[in-house]
MARPA-459386 format. One record per residue (C-alpha): residue in one letter; y, x, z. Coordinates in Angstrom, 3 decimals. Each point is the difference from the previous one (the first is absolute). Layout:
% residues N
{code A Y Y X X Z Z};
...
END
This chain:
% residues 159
{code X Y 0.404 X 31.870 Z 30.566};
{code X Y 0.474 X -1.681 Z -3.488};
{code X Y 0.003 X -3.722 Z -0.065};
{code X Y -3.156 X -1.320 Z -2.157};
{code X Y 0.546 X -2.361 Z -2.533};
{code X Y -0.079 X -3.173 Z 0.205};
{code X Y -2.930 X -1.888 Z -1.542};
{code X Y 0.940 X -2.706 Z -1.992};
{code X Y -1.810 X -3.442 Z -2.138};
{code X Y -1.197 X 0.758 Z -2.903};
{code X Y 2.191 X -2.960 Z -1.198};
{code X Y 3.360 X 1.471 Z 1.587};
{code X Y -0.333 X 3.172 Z -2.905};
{code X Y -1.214 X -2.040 Z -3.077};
{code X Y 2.900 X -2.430 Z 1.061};
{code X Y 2.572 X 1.983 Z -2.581};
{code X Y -2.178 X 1.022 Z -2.865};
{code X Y -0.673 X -3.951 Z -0.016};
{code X Y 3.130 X -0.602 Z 0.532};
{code X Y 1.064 X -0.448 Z -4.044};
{code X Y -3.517 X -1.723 Z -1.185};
{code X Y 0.490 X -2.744 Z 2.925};
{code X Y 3.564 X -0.638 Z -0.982};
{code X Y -1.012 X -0.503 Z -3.588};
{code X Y -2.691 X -3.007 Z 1.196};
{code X Y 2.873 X -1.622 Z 2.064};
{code X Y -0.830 X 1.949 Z 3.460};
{code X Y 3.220 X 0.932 Z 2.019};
{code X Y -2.286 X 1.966 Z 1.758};
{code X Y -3.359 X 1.342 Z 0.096};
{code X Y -1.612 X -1.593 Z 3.106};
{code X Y -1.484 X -2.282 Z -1.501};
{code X Y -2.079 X 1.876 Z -1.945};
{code X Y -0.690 X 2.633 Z 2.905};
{code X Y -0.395 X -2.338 Z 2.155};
{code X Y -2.204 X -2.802 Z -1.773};
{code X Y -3.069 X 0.461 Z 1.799};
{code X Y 1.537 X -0.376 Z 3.621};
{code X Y 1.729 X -2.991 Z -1.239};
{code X Y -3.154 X -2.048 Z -1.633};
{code X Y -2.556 X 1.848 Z 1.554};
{code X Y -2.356 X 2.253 Z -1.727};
{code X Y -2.701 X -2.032 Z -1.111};
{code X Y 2.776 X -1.940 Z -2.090};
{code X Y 1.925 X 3.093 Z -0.943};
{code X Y -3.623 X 1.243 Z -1.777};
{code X Y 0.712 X -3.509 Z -2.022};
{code X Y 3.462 X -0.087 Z -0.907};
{code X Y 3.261 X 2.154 Z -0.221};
{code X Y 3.550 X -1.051 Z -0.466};
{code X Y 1.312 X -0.047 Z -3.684};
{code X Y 3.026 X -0.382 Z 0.233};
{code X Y 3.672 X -2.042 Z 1.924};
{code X Y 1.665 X -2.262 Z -1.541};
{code X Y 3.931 X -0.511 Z 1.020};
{code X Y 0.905 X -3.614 Z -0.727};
{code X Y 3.598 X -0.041 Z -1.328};
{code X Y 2.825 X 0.569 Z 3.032};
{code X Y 1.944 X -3.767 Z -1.369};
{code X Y -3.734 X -1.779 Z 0.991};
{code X Y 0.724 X -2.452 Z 2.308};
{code X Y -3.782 X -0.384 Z 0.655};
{code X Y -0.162 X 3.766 Z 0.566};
{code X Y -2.879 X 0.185 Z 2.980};
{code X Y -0.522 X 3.351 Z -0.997};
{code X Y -2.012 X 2.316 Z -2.634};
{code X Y -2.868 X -0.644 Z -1.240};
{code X Y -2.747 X 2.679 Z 0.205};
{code X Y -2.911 X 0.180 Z -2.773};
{code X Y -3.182 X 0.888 Z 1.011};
{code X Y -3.031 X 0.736 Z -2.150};
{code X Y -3.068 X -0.739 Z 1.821};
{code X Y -3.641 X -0.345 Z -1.052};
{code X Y -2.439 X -2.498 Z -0.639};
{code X Y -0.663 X -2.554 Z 2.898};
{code X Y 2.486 X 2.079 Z 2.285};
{code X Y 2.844 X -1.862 Z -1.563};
{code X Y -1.412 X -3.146 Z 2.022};
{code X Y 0.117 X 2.096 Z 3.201};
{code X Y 3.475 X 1.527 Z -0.542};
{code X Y 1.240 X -3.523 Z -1.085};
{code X Y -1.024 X -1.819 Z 2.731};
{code X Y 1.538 X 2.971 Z 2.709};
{code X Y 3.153 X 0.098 Z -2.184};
{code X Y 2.158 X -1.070 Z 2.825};
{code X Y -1.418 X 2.699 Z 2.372};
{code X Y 0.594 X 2.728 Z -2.510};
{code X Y 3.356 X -1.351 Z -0.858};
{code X Y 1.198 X 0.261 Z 3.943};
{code X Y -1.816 X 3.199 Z 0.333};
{code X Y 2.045 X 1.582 Z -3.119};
{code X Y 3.276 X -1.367 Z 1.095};
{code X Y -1.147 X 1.407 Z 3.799};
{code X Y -0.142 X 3.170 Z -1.429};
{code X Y 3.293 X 0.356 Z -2.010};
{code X Y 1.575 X -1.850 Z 3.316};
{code X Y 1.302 X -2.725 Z -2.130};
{code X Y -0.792 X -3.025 Z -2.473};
{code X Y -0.216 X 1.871 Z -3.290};
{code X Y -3.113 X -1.683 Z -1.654};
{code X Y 0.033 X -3.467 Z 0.366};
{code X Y -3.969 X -0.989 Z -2.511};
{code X Y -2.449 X 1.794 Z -1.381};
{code X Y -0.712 X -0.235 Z -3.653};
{code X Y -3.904 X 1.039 Z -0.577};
{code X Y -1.062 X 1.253 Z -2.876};
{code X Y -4.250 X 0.602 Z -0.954};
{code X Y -0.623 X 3.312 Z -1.443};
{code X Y -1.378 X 3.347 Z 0.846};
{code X Y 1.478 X 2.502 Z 2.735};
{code X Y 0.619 X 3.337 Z 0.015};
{code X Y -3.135 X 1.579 Z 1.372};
{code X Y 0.445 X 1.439 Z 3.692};
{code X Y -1.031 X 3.848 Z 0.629};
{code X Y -3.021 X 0.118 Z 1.489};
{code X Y -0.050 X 2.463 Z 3.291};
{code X Y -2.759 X 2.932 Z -0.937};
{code X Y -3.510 X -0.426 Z 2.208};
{code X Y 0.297 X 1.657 Z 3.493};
{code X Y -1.415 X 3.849 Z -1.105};
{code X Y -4.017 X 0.301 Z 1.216};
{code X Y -0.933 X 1.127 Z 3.333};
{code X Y -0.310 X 3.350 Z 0.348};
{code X Y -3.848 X 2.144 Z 0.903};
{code X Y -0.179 X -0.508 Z 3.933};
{code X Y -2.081 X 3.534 Z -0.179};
{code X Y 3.574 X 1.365 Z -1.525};
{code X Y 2.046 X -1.677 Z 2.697};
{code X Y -2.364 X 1.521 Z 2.755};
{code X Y 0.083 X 3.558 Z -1.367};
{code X Y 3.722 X -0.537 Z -0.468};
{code X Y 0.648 X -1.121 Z 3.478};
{code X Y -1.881 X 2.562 Z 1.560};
{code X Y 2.556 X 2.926 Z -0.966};
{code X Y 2.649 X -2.200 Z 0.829};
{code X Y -0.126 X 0.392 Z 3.850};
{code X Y 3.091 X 1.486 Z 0.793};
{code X Y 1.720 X -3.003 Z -0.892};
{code X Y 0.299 X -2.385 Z 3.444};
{code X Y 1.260 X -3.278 Z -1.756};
{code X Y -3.347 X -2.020 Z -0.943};
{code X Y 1.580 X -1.921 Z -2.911};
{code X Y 1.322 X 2.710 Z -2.000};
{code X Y -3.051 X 1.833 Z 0.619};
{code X Y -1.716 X -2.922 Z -1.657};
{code X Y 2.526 X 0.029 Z -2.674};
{code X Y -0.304 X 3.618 Z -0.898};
{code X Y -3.724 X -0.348 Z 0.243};
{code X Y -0.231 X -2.801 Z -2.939};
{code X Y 2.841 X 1.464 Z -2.189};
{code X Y -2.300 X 3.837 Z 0.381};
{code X Y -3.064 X -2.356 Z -0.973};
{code X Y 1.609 X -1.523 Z -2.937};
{code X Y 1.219 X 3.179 Z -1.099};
{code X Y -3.414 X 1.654 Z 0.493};
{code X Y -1.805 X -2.613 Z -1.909};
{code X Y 2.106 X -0.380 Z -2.765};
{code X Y -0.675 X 3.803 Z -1.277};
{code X Y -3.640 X -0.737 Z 0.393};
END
């Protein structure tokens, strides 16, 4: 029997091609980016997106940490001020140590999110019906069903 692969976050692959871009913007590593909606939550992450860390020098003696820029929209900025602290502990969570110490907002425009495609239309019941009906050799109910709707949507998209 040959092992199946493993599925893995979407996040986990783009990790290395973001690898060099991050770096560039002052990200050791790419979570951040990935990982900006679980951290802020996605209403918020629709608002704003990190710009970019900023190391303060190693001889600092008030070194609490990098600061991380974030461009956020309109009246958002109020919102991600004011839970500033949260997000800060949340980032820091993440890593599993103390890396950004304040957020520095900036107002602007962000990057417009992908927006998932509309679920695809329901197909004719009278083409799942007929479709079902020569599908009775098949015991299990639900892949009957599922071979009934993909026939149906076959069906109806050459008519």
């Amino acid at each position: 029997m040959s092992k199946r692969p493993r599925v893995r976050p979407l996040a986990d692959l783009i990790a290395g091609s973001l690898g060099e871009a991050a770096r560039a913007h002052g990200f050791a590593a790419v979570e951040l980016l990935t990982h900006w909606p679980e951290i802020v939550g996605e209403e918020m992450a629709a608002a704003s997106e990190p710009v970019r860390l900023m190391w303060p020098p190693k001889d600092d003696p008030n070194n609490r940490g990098a600061t991380l820029v974030v461009r956020v929209e309109g009246t958002h900025a109020l919102d991600l001020q004011f839970a500033a602290p949260q997000v800060i502990e949340r980032i820091n969570r993440t890593f599993g140590w103390a890396c950004v110490g304040r957020l520095s907002l900036r107002q602007g425009p962000v990057t417009p999110k992908a927006v998932p495609p509309p679920p695809p239309p329901e197909p004719d019941p009278d083409l799942v019906a007929r479709e079902r009906a020569q599908l009775d050799a098949i015991a299990d109910d639900g892949l009957k069903e599922s071979l009934a709707r993909l026939g149906a949507f076959v069906h109806g998209r050459k008519r």
